[in-house]
TORNUMAR-167350 format. One line per field, with one value per residue: residue number from 0; residue in three letters; z, x, y of N, C-alpha, C in turn. Coordinates in Angstrom, 1 decimal. Each point is the difference from the previous one (the first is absolute). Example, Ala and Ser with C-alpha at 12.3 -4.5 7.8 and 13.67 -1.06 7.14 Angstrom:
num: c(0/1) .
residuo: c(ALA/SER) .
n_w: c(7.8/-0.7) .
n_u: c(13.2/-0.4) .
n_v: c(-5.7/1.1) .
ca_w: c(0.0/0.0) .
ca_u: c(-0.9/0.9) .
ca_v: c(1.2/1.1) .
c_w: c(0.0/0.8) .
c_u: c(0.9/-0.8) .
c_v: c(1.2/1.1) .
END
This chain:
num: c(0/1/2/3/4/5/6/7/8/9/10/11/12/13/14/15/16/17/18/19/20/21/22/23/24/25/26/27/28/29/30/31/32/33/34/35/36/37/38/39/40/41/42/43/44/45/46/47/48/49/50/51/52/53/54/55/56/57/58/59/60/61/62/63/64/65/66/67/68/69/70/71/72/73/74/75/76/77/78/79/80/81/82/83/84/85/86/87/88/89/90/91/92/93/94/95/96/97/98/99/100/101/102/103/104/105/106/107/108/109/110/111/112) .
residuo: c(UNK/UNK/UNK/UNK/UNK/UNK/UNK/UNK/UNK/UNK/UNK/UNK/UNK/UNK/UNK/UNK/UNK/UNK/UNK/UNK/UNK/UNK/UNK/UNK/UNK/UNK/UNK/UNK/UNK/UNK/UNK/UNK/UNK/UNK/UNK/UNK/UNK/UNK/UNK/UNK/UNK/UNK/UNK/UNK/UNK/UNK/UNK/UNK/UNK/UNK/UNK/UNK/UNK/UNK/UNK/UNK/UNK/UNK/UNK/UNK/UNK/UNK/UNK/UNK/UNK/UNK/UNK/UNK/UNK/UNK/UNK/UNK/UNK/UNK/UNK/UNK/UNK/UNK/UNK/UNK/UNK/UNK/UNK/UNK/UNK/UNK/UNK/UNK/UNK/UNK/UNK/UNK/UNK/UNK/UNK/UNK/UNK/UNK/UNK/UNK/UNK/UNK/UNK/UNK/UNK/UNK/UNK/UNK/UNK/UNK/UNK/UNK/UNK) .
n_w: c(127.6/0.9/-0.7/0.5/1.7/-0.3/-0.1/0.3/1.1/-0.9/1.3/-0.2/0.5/0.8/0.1/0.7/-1.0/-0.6/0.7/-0.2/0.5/0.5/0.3/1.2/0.0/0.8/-0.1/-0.3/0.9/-0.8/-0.2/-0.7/0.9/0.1/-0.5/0.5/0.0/-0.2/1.5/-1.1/-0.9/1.4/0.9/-1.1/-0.2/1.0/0.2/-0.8/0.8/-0.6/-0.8/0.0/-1.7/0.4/-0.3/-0.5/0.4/0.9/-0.1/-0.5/-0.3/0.9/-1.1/-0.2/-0.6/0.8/0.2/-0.6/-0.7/0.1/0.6/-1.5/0.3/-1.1/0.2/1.5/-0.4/-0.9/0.7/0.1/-1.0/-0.8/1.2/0.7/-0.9/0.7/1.6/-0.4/0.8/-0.9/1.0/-0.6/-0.8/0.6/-0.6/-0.9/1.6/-0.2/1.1/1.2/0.9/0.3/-0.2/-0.9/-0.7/0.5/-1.3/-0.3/-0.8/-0.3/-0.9/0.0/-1.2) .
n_u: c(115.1/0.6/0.7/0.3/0.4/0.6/0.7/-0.4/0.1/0.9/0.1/-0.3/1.6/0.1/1.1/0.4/-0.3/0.1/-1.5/1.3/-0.4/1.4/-0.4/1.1/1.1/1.4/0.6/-0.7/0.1/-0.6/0.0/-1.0/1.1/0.1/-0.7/1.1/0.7/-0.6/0.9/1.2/-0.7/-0.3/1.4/0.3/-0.9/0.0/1.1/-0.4/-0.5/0.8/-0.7/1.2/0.4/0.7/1.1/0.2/1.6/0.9/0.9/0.8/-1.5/-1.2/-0.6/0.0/-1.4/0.3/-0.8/0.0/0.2/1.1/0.3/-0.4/-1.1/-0.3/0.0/0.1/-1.0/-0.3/0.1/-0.5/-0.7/0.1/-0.6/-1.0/-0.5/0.0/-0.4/-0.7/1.3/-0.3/0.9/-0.2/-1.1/-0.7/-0.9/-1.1/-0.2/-1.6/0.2/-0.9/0.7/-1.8/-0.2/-1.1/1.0/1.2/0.0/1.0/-0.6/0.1/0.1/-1.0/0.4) .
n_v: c(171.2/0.9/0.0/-1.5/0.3/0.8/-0.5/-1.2/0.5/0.3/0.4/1.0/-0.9/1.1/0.2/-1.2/0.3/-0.6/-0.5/-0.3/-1.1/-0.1/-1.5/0.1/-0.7/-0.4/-1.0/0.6/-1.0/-0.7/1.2/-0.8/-1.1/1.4/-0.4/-1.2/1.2/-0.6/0.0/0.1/-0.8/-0.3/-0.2/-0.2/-1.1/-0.2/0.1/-1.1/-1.3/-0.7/-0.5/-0.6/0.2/-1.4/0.3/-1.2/0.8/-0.3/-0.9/1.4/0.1/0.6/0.2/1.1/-0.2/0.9/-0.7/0.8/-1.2/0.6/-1.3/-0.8/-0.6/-0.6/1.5/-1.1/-0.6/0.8/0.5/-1.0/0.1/1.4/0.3/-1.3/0.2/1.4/0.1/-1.4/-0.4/-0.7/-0.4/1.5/-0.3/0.8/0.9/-0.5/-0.6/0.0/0.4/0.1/0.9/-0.9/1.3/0.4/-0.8/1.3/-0.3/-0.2/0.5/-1.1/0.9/-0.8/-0.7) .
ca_w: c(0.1/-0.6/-1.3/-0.6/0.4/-0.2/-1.6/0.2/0.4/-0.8/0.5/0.3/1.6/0.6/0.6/1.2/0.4/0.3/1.7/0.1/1.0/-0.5/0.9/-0.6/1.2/0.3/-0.8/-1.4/-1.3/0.4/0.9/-0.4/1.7/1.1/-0.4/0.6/1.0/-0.3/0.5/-0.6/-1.1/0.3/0.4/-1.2/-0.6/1.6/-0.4/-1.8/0.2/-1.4/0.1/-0.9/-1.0/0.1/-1.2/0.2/-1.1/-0.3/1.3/1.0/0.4/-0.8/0.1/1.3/-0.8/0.2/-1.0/-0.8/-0.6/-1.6/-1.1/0.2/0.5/-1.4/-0.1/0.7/-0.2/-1.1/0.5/1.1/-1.5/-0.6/1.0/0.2/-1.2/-1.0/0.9/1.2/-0.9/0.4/1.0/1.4/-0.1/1.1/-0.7/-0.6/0.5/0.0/1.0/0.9/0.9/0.1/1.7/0.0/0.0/0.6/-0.9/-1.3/-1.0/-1.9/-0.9/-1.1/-1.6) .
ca_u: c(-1.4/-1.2/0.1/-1.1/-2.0/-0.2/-0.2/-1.1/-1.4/-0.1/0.0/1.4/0.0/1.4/0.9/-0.5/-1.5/-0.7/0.1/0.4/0.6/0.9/0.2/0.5/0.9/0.9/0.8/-0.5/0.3/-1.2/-1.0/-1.3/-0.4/-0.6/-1.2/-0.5/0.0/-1.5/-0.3/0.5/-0.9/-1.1/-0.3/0.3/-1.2/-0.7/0.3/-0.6/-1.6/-0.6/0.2/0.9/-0.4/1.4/0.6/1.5/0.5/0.5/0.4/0.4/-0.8/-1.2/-0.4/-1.5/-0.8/-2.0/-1.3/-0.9/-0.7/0.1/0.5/-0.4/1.9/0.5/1.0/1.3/0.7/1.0/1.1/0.7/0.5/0.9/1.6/0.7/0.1/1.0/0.9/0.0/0.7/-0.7/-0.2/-1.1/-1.2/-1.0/-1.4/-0.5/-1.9/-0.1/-0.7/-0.6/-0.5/-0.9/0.0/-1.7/0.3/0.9/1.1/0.5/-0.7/0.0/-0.9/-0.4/-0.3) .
ca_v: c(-0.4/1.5/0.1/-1.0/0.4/1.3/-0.4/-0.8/0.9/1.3/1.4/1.0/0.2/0.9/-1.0/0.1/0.3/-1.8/-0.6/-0.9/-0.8/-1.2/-1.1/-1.4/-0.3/1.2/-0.1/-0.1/-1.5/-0.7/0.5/-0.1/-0.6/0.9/0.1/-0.5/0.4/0.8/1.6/0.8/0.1/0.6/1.6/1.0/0.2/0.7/1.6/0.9/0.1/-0.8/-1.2/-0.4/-0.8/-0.7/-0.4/-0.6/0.6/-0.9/-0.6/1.2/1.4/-0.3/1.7/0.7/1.5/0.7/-0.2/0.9/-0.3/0.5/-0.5/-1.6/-1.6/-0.3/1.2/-0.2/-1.6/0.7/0.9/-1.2/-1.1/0.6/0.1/-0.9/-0.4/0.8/0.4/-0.7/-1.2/-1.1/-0.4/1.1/-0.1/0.0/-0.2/1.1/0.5/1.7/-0.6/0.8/0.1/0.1/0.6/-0.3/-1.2/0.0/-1.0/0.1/-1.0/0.2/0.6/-0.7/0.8) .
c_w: c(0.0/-1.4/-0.8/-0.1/-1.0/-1.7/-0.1/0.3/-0.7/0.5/0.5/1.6/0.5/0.8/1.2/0.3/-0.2/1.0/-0.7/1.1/-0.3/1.1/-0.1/1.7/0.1/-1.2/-1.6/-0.6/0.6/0.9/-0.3/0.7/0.7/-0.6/1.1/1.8/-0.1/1.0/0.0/-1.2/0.6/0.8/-1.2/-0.4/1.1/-0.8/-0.8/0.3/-1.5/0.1/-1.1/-0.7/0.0/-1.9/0.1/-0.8/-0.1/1.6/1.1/0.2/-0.5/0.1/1.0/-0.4/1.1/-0.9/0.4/-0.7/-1.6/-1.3/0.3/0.4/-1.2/-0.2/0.7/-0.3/-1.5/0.3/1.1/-1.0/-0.6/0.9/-0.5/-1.7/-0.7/1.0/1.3/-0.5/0.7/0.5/1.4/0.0/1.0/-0.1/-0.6/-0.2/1.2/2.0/0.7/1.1/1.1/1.9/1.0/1.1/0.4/-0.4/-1.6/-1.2/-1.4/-0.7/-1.1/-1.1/-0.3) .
c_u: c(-1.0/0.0/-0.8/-1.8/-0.2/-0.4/-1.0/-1.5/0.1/-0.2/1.2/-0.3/1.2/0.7/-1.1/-1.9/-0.8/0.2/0.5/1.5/0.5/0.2/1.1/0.9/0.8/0.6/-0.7/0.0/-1.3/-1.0/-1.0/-0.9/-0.3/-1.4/-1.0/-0.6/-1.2/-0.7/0.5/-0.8/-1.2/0.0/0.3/-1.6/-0.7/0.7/-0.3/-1.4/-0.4/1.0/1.2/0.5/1.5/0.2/1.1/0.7/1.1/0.3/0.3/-0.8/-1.2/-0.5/-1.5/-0.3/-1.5/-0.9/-1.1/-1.2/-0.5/0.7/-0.6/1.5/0.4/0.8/1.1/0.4/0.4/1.4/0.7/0.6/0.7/1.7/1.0/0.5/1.4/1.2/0.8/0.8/-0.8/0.0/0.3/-0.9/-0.7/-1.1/-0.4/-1.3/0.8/-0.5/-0.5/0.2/-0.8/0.0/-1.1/0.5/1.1/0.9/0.2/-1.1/0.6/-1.3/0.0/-0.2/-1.3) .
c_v: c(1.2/0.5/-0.8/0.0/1.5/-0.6/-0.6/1.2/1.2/0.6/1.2/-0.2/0.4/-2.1/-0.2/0.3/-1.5/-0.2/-1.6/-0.6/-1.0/-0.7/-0.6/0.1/1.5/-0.9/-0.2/-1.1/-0.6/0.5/0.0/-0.5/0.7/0.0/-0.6/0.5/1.3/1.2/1.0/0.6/0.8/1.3/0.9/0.1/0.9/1.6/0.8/-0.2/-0.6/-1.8/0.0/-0.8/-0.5/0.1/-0.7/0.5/-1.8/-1.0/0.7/0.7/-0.1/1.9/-0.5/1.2/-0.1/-0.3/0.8/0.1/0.9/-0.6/-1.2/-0.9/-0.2/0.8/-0.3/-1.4/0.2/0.4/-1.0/-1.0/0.6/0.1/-1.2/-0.2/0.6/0.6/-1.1/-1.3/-1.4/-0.8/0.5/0.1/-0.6/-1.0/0.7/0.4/1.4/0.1/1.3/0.0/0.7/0.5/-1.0/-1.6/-0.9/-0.9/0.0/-1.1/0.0/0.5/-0.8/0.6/0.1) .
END
């Protein structure tokens, strides 16, 4: 997956330098349900002090990027369509809306297109 993002944002990134976060259970199988457990989402957003953008990668796991706001959404709901399209077997498929979660707001939102 960092290879993927690295490709996608065209930028030269040493390993490990994307503030990216992987969600899921201990046992890696359907862990996309920890989503649901949304004060885990937030002490991570409290720590960074930014609101964070949910990617579903599949039934096992949803990523978590810092929003920044240097990238438009269309850039991640790209990159939420391409996954699922070329890395994700289909019936792991999550979704393929793009979501927020909103500090300001204290809950998870879909980003509308």
């Amino acid at each position: 997956m960092q290879q993927f993002l690295h490709d996608m944002m065209g930028l030269a990134m040493e390993e490990g330098s994307l503030p990216l976060y992987v969600l899921t259970n201990r046992e890696r199988m359907f862990g996309a349900s920890a989503m649901l457990y949304s004060e885990k989402i937030k002490e991570l957003a409290d720590e960074l002090h930014l609101d964070l953008l949910i990617l579903p990668s599949s039934l096992h796991e949803v990523l978590l990027l810092p929003d920044d706001g240097t990238q438009e959404n269309d850039f991640y709901r790209q990159m939420v369509r391409t996954v699922n399209e070329t890395q994700v077997d289909p019936e792991e498929i999550l979704s393929f809306s793009l979501y927020r979660y909103s500090r300001e707001r204290d809950r998870i939102e879909e980003i509308e297109e």
